[in-house]
N, C-alpha and C positions, 0 to 999 in steps of 0.2 A: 383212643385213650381209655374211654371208660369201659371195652372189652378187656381189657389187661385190668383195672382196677375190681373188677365185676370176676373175674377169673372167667371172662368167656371163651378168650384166645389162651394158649400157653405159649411164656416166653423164655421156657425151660431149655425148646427145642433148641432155638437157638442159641441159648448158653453152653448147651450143650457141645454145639461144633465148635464153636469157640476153646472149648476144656478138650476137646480132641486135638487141635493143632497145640493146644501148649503143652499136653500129654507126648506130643512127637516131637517136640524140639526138644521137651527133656529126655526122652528116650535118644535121641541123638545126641547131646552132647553126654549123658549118662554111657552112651556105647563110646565114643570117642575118650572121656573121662579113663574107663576100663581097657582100652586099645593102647592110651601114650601116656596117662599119669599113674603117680603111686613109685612104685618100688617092682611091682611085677608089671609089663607090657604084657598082656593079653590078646592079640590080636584076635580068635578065634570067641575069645570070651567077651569082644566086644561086638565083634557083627552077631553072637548070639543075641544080646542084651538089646543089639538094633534090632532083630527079625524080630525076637519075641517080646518084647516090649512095641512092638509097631502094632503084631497081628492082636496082640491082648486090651491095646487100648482101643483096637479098631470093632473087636467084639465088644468089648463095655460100653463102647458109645452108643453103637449100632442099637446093643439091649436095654437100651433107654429111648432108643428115640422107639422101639418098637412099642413099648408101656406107652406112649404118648399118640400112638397111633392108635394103639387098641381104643383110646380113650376117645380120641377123635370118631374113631367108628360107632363106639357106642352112644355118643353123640347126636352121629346123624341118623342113626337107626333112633332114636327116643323122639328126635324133632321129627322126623317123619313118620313116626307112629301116632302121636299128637294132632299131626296136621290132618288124619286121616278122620 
């Protein structure tokens, strides 16, 4: 507890995949939404809206959790440079 209150751990990461799966469920009912409601049935424009709203939320994720990684490395290279 007092790594998280100290910001020694980050608990970003795992918010993170948390905002990815609820990113995908709206991207799925958002492509199902576009496929069977409204006024126009788009079937084509809604497996678009699934594919590219799946691969776009799975790279925004991805490019956060890497910032969170770089941050960890620099991390351990400083604590091991200290120790030295």
């Amino acid at each position: 507890m007092k790594d998280i209150f100290f910001f020694n751990t980050m608990l970003t990461p795992k918010i993170i995949t948390f905002v990815y799966w609820l990113l995908l469920i709206s991207v799925i009912i958002g492509g199902f939404g576009t496929m069977f409601g409204g006024y126009e049935k788009n079937i084509l424009g809604g497996l678009g809206v699934m594919i590219g709203g799946a691969i776009g939320a799975r790279i925004w994720c991805e490019l956060m959790i890497v910032l969170f990684k770089i941050n960890e490395n620099l991390q351990k290279i400083t604590n091991k440079e200290e120790a030295e």
